[in-house]
C-alpha positions in Angstrom: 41.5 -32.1 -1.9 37.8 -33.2 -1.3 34.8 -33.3 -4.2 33.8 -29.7 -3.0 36.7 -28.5 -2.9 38.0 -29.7 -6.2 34.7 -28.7 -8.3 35.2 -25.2 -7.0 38.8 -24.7 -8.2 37.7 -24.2 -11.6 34.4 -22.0 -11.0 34.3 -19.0 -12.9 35.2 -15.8 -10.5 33.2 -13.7 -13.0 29.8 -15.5 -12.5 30.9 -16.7 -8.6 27.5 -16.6 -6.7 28.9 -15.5 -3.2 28.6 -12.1 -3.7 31.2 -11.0 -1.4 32.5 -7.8 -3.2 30.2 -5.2 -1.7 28.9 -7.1 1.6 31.9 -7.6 3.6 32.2 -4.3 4.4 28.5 -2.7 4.0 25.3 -3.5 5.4 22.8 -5.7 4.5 20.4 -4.2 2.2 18.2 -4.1 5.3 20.4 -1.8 6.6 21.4 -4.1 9.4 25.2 -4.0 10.0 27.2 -6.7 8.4 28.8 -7.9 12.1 25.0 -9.0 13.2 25.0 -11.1 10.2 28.6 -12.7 10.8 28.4 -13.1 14.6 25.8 -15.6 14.3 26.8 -17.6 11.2 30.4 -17.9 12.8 28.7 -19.5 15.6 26.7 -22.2 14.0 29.9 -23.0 12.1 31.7 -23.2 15.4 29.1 -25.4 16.5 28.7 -27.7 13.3 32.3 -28.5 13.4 32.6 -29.1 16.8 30.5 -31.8 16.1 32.9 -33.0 13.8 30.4 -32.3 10.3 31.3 -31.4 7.5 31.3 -27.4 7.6 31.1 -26.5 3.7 27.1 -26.6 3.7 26.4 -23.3 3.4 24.3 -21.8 0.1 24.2 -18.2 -1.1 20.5 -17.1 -0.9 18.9 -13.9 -2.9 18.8 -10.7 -0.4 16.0 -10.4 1.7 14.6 -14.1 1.1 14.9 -17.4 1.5 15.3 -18.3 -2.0 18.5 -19.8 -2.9 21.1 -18.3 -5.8 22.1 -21.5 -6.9 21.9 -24.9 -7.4 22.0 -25.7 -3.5 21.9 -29.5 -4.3 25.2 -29.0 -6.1 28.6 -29.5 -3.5 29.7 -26.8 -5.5 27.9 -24.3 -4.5 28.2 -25.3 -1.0 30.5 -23.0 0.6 31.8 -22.7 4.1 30.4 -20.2 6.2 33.7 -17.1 5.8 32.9 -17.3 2.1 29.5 -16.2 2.1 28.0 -12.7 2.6 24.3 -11.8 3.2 21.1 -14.5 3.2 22.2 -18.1 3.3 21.3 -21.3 4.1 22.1 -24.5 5.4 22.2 -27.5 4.2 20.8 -30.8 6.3 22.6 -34.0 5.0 25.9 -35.7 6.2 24.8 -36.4 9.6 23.3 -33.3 10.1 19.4 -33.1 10.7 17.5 -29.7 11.3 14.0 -30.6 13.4 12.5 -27.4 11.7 9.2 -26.3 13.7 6.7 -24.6 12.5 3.9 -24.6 14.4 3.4 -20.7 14.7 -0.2 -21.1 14.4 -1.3 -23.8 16.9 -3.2 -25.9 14.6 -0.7 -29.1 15.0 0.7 -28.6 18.9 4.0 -30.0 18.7 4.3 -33.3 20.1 5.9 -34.7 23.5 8.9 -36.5 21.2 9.7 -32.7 19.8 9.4 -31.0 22.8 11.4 -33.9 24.5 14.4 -33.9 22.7 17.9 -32.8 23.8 18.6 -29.3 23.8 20.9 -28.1 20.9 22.0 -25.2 19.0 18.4 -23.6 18.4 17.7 -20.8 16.0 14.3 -19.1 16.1 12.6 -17.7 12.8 11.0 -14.7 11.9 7.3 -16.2 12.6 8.2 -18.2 16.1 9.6 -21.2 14.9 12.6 -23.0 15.5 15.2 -24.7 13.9 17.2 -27.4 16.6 20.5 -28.2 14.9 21.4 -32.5 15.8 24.4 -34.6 14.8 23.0 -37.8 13.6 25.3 -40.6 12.8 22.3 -43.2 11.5 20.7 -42.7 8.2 17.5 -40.0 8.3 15.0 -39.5 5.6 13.2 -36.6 4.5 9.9 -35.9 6.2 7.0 -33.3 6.8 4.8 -33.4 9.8 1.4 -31.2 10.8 4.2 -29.3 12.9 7.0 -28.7 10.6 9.5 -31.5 8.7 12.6 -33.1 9.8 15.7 -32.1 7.1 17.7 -34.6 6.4 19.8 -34.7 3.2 19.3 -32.3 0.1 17.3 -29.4 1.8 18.3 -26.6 3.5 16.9 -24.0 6.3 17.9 -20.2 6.3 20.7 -19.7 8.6 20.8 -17.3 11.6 21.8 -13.7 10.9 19.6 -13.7 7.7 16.5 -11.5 7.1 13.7 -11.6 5.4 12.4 -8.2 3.6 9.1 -9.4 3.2 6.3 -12.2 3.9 3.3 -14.0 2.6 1.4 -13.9 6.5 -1.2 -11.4 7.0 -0.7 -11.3 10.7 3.1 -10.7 10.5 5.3 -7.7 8.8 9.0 -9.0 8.3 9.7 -5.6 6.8 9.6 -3.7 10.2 12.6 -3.6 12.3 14.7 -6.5 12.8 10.7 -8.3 12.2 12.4 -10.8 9.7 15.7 -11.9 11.6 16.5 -15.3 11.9 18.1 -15.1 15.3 20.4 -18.0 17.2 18.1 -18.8 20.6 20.3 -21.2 22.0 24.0 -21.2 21.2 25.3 -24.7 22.6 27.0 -27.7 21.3 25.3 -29.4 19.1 23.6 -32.4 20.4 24.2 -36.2 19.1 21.2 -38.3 18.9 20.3 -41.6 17.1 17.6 -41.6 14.0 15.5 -43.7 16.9 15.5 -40.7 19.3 13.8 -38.5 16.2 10.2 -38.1 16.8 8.2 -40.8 14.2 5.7 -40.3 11.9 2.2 -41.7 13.7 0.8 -44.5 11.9 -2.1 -42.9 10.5 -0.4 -40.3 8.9 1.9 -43.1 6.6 -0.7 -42.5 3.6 0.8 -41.8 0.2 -0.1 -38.4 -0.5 -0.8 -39.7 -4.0 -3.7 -41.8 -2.5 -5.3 -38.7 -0.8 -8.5 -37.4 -2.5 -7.2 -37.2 -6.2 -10.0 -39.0 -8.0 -7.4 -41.9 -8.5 -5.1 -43.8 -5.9 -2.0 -43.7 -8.2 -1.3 -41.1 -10.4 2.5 -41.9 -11.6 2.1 -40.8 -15.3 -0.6 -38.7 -17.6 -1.5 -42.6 -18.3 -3.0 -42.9 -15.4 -5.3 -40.3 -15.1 -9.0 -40.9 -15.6 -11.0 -38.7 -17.7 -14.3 -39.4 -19.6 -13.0 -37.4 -22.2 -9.6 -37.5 -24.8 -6.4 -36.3 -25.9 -4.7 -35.6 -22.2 -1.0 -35.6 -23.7 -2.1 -33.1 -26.2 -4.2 -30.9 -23.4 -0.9 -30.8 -21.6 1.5 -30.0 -24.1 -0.4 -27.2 -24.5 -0.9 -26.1 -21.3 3.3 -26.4 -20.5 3.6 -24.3 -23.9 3.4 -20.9 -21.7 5.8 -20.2 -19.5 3.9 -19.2 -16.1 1.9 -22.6 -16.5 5.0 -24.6 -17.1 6.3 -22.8 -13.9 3.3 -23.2 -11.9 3.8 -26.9 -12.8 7.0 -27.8 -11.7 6.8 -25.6 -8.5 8.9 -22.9 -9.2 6.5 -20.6 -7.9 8.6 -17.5 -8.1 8.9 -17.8 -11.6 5.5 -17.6 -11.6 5.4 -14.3 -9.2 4.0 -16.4 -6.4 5.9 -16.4 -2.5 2.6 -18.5 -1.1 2.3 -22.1 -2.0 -1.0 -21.7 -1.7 -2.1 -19.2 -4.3 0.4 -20.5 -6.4 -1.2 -23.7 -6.5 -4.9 -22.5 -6.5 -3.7 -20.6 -9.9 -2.7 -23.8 -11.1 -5.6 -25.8 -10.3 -7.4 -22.6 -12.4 -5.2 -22.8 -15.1 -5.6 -26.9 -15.1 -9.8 -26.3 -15.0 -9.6 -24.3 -18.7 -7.5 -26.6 -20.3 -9.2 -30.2 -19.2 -12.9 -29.0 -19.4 -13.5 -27.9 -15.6 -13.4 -31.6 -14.3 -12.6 -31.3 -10.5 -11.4 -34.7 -10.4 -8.9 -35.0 -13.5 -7.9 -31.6 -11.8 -7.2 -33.6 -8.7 -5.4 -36.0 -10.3 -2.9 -33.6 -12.3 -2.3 -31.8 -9.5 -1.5 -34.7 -7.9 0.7 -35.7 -10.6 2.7 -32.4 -10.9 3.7 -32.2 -7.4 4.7 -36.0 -7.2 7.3 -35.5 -10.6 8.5 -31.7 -8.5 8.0 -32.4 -4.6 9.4 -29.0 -3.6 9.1 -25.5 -4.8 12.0 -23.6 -5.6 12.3 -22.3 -2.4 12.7 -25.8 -0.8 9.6 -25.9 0.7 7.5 -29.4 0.0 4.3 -29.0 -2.7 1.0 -28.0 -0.3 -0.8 -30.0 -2.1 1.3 -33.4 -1.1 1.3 -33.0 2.2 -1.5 -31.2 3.9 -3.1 -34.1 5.6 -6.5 -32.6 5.7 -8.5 -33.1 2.8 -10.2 -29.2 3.2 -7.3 -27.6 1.3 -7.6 -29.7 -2.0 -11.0 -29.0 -1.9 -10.8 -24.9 -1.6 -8.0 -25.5 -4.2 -9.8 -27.2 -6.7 -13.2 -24.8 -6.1 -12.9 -23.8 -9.7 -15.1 -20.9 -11.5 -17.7 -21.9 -14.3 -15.4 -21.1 -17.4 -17.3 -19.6 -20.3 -15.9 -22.0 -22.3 -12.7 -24.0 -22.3 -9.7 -25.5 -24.1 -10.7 -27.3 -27.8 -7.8 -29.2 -28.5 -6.6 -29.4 -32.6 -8.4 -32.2 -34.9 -4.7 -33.2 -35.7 -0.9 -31.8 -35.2 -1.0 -31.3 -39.6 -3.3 -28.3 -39.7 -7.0 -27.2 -38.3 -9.5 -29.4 -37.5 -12.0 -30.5 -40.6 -15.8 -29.3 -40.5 -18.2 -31.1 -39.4 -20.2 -33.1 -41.8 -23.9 -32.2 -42.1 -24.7 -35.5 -41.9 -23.0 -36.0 -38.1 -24.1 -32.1 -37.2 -28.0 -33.5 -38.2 -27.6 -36.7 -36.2 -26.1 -34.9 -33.3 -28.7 -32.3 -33.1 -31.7 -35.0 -33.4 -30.2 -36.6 -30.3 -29.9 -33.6 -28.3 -33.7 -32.9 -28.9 -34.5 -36.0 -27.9 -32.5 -36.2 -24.8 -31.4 -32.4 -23.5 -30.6 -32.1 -21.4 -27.5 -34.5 -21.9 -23.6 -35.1 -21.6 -21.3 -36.0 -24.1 -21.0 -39.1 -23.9 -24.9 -39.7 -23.5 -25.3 -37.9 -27.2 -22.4 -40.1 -28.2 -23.9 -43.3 -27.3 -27.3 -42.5 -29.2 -28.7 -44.4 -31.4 -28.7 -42.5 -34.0 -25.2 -41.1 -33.9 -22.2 -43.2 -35.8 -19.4 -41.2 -34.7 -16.7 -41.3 -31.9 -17.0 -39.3 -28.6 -14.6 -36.3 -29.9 -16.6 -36.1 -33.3 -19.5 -35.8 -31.3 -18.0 -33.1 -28.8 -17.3 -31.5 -32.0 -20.3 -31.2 -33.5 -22.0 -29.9 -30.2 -19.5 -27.0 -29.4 -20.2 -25.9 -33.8 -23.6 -26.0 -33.1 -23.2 -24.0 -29.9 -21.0 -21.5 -32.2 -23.9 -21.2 -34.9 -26.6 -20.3 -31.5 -28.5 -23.5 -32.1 -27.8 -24.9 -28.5 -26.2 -24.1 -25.3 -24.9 -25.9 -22.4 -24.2 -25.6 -18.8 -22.8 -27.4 -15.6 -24.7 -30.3 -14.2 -23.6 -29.3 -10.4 -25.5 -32.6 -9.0 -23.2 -34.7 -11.3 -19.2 -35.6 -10.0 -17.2 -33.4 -11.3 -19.7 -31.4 -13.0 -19.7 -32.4 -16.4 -21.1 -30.1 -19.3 -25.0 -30.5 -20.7 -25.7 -29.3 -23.9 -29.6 -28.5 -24.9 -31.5 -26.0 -27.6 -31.3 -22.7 -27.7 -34.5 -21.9 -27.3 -35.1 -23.5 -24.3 -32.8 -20.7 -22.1 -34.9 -18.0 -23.7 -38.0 -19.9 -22.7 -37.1 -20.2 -18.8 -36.3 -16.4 -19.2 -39.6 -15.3 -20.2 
């Protein structure tokens, strides 16, 4: 008895994710008969052990979407193809690699080494893409190309017979008739090729996606992130404290009511912008950060944000609004933060006279204020609460850091 199989032998019937009770004899909920769904999953599996793989691969997904039930990393929810009703996938891994195209748009042409390949058992999805099933006996990597990614071990593709109810494009309706089917284009043996015959990733396009337009070239750990202002760890503990963030964060966008990476992600970047005081760059960075600790979204698709080799998507990502005002952070974990001292408000305000407009750290550095950076930060947002100054964006400065000056001064340019 294998590792699959013996894991499974103790699984729980009550909570068993296959959902075959109602679907082996009914329709899809799309109200597509259940034999259009069978014909072409018995096929691939047909095809997939005629190439002497491993045939327990397949992963329940939810109706209607691509979305897996389950764990699909987990063997044990890796079923073979007669156990599974409705939407499922397939899982790449065990010398089977899915060239998944997706090119429906024509902005990345698929390339001559694509195109060039053997043909093999070929499923077209509901946009025009294709999946090309290959029996690989060398050792293949996960990777994402401007066309579409090569699927080599823990991912998965949805398999042929399964449809999708609905869709993020605006130039496509998966809801209208048989509009969402994954359908098999090419039923044929699949073909065995080496990991050299796979098309490789151009030399230009090997950047880390860490190192692209972040505001730092590593960003591993909160550590690294550079930020002219304080208490990151405690910015972000608070930001994970609801929910929808914390799901934003980590990519599992449908938590988050999301089926686009890329308003999911612009709503993080938002979200990001309030909490560590609009900065584009620490943005950058934290975004950067998020998606490098969860690469894929809980759909299995990679994070946007890491592998978009243009540099115009993290920009219209991180085009944040002008916040009224942002996150304070607390004086200390023990209780609310301490007034401010007349003595610091007094020398905070005679700087800002004397230089307004001016940053933070520019009133900090004064000489007639004796306090730290966050003490002064402090004293200019009270002051801004009693009416005695305002402050603003400085658009020609990076990252558009805050300028605090008097009061009076706005009403004056308004009269």
């Amino acid at each position: 008895m294998d590792t699959k199989t013996m894991t499974r032998t103790n699984h729980n019937t009550d909570s068993d994710p296959r959902n075959l009770s109602s679907q082996d004899s009914t329709a899809h909920s799309s109200g597509k008969g259940l034999a259009t769904q069978t014909g072409p999953r018995s096929a691939l599996s047909n095809r997939i052990a005629g190439g002497e793989l491993d045939v327990e691969r397949f992963v329940p997904l939810q109706d209607g979407t691509k979305k897996s039930r389950v764990d699909h990393t987990d063997p044990a929810h890796q079923y073979p193809a007669d156990e599974l009703a409705g939407n499922y996938g397939v899982m790449a891994g065990d010398g089977l690699v899915i060239v998944d195209i997706d090119d429906y748009d024509g902005n990345q042409p698929v390339p001559d080494s694509v195109t060039s390949l053997p043909p093999t058992f070929t499923v077209e999805t509901p946009h025009g893409g294709e999946h090309r099933y290959y029996a690989v006996s060398d050792a293949v990597s996960n990777s994402w190309r401007g066309w579409g990614e090569i699927r080599a071990e823990n991912q998965y593709v949805v398999g042929p017979g399964s449809d999708l109810d609905s869709c993020s494009k605006d130039w496509h309706d998966c809801s209208a008739d048989d509009a969402g089917r994954y359908a098999v284009l090419d039923d044929r043996p699949l073909a065995h090729i080496s990991q050299s015959a796979l098309p490789q990733r151009p030399a230009q396009q090997s950047r880390s996606p860490a190192a692209v337009s972040t505001g730092s070239s590593q960003v591993a750990c909160l550590d690294d992130v550079n930020a002219s202002f304080g208490k990151l760890a405690t910015r972000l503990r608070a930001f994970l404290g609801d929910d929808r963030r914390k799901a934003l964060w980590e990519g599992r966008y449908s938590d988050a009511r999301h089926n686009d990476r890329s308003q999911a992600e612009a709503e993080l970047a938002h979200h990001l912008g309030w909490f560590f005081e609009g900065n584009i760059e620490v943005v950058k960075q934290l975004m950067t950060l998020a998606c490098e600790q969860f690469p894929t979204t809980d759909w299995n698709e990679p994070r946007k944000w890491l592998v978009r080799e243009d540099d115009s998507y993290r920009v219209s990502t991180c085009e944040l609004p002008d916040y009224n005002d942002t996150y304070t952070p607390p004086w200390s974990g023990r209780g609310p933060r301490s007034e401010v001292s007349q003595v610091t408000s007094d020398k905070v305000l005679t700087a800002t006279f004397e230089l307004y407009p001016a940053k933070v750290d520019e009133i900090a550095n004064h000489e007639e204020v004796d306090v730290c950076r966050e003490q002064t930060r402090k004293a200019l947002e009270e002051l801004r609460d009693y009416e005695i100054l305002a402050r603003e964006k400085d658009t020609m400065q990076p990252g558009k850091p805050y300028v605090y000056y008097p009061i009076f001064e706005e009403e004056l340019n308004n009269t």
